[in-house]
C-alpha positions as CSV (number, residue, x, y, z in Angstrom):
1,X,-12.9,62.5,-28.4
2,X,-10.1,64.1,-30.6
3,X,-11.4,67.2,-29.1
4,X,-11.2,66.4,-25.6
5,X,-7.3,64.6,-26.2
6,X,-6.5,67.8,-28.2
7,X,-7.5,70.3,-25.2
8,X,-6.1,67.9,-22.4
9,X,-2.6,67.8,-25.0
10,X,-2.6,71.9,-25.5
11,X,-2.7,72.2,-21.6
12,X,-0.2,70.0,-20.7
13,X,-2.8,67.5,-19.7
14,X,-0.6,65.7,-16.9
15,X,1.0,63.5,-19.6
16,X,4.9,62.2,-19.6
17,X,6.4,62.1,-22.8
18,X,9.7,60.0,-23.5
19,X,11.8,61.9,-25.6
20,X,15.6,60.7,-25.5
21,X,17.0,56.9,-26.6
22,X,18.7,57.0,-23.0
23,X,16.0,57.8,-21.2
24,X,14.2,54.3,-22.9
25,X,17.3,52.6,-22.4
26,X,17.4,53.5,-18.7
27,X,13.1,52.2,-18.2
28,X,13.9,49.4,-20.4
29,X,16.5,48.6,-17.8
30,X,19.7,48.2,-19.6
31,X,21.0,46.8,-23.2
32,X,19.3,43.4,-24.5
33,X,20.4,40.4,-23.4
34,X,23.2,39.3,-25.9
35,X,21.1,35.9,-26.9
36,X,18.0,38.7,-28.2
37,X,20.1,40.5,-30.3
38,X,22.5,37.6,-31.7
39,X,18.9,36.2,-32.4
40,X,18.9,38.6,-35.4
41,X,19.4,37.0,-38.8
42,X,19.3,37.7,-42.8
43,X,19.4,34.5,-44.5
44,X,16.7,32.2,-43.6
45,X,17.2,29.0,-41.5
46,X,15.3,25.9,-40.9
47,X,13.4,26.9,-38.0
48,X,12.2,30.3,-40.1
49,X,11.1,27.7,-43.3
50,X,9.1,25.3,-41.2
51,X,7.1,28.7,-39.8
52,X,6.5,29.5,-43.3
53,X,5.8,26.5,-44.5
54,X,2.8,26.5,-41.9
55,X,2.2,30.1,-41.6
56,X,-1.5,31.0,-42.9
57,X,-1.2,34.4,-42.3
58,X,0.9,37.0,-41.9
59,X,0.5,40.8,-41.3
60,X,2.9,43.7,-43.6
61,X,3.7,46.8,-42.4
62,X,4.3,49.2,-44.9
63,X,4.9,53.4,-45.1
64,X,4.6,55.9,-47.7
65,X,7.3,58.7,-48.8
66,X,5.8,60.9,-45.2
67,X,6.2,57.9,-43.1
68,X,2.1,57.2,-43.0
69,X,1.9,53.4,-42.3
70,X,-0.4,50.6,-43.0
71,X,-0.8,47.2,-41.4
72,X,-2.4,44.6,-44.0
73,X,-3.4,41.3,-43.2
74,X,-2.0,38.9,-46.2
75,X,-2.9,35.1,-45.8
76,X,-4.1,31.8,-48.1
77,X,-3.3,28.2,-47.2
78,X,-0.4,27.4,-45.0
79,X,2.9,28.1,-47.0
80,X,1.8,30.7,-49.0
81,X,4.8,32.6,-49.0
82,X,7.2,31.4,-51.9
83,X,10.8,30.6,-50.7
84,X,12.8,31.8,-54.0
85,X,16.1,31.5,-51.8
86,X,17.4,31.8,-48.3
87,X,17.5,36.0,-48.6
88,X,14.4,36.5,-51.0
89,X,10.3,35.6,-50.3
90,X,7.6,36.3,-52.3
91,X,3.9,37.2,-51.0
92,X,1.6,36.5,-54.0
93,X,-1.5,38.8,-53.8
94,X,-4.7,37.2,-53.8
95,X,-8.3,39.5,-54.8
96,X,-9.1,41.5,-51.9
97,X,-11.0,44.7,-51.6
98,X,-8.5,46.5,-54.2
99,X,-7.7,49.5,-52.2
100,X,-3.9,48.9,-52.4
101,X,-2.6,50.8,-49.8
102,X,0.2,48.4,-49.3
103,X,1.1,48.9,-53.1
104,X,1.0,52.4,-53.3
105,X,3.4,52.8,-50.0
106,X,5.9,50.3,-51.5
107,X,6.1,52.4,-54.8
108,X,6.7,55.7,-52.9
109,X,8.9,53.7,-49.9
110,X,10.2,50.1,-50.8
111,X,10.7,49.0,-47.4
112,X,8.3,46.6,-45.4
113,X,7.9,44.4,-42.5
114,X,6.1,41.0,-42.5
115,X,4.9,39.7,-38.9
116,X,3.9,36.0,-39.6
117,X,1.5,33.9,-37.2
118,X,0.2,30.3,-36.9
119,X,-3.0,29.7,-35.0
120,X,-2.8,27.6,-32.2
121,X,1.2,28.3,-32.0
122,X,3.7,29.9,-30.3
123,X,5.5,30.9,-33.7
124,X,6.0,34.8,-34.0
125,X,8.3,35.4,-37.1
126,X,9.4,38.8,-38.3
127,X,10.8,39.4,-41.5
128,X,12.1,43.1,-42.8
129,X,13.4,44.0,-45.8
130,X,13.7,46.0,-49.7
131,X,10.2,44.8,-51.5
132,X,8.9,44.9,-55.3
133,X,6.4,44.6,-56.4
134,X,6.2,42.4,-59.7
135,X,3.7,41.4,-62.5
136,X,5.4,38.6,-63.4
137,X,8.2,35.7,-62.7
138,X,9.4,31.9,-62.9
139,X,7.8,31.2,-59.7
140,X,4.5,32.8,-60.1
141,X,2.9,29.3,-61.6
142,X,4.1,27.4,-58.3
143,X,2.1,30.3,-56.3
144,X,-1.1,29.7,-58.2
145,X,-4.4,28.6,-56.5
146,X,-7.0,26.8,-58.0
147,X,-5.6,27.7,-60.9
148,X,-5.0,31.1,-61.0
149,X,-1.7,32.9,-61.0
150,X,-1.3,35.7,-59.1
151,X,-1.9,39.1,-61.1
152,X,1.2,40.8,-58.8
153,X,3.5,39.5,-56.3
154,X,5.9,41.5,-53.5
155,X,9.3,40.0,-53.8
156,X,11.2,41.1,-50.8
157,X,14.8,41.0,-50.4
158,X,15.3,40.0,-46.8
159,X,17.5,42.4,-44.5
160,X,16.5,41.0,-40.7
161,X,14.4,37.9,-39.2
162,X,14.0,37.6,-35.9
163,X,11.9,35.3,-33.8
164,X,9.5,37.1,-30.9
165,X,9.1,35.7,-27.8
166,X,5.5,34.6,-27.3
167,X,4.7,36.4,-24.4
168,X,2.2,38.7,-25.9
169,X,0.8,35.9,-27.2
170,X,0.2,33.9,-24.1
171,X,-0.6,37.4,-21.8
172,X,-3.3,37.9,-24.7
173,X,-5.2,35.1,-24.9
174,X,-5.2,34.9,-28.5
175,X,-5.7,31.4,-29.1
176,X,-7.8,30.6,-26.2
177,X,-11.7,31.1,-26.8
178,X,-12.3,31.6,-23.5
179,X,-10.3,34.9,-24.0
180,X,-12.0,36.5,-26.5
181,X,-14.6,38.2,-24.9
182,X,-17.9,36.6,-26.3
183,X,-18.4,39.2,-29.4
């Protein structure tokens, strides 16, 4: 398939490519409402604390030094994200398959997104920021489970939070069974 995509690319292959901010500007129709952008935050609020307070799950996004990027799922009981204060969080990391992909990119590029979601809801919060990666800390008893502390933690500094609409949600499906194909 590469192959094919690579021949039909070389030879122009009747693609459009969008190359210029004002050209997106101009199909996006226009500037963001002023109520999306002034959604934009960097301290957290109420509304952001109960999401994380129930939030399961949550996906980061991280890059290394050439801008390859990794999506990782990260998840545990509902408020497993440690509030330290209203501009810092920390993820504790739980055993997984010990790849570390996220890990190595945060050492080479210590910038990372966190897209939290709660099943069943609505709730779409986004949280960007510096991260670290630690081996220790004050807090890392209160993120224990079943009795084991957390080996490493990311601490991330927060820059920006915004809420997403849930329309990609709801055109999705993803919380309805009858969406989801049968697999």
């Amino acid at each position: 398939m590469s192959r094919t995509i690579e021949a039909q690319t070389s030879t122009g292959g009747g693609y459009a490519e969008l190359t210029s901010r004002e050209e997106l500007r101009e199909l996006l129709g226009g500037a963001p409402h002023p109520v999306v952008v002034e959604k934009v935050h960097d301290r957290l609020g109420d509304d952001d604390l109960d999401v994380l307070a129930r939030a399961p799950f949550c996906l980061l996004a991280t890059s290394d030094s050439r801008g390859n990027c990794d999506v990782s799922p990260r998840g545990d009981g509902p408020g497993f994200t440690h509030v330290v204060d209203a501009s810092t969080i920390a993820l504790p990391d739980r055993p997984g398959n010990r790849r570390g992909d996220s890990f190595h990119n945060i050492l080479d590029n210590p910038h990372a997104g966190l897209l939290y979601l709660i099943p069943g809801s609505k709730d779409v919060l986004r949280i960007n920021g510096r991260v670290r990666i630690l081996t220790d800390a004050p807090f890392f008893d209160a993120m224990a489970e079943k009795g084991r502390r957390p080996a490493l933690a990311l601490l991330l500094e927060i820059e920006e939070i915004y809420r997403h609409c849930p329309q990609s949600l709801r055109r999705a499906g993803i919380w309805d069974p009858a969406s989801w194909g049968g697999r």
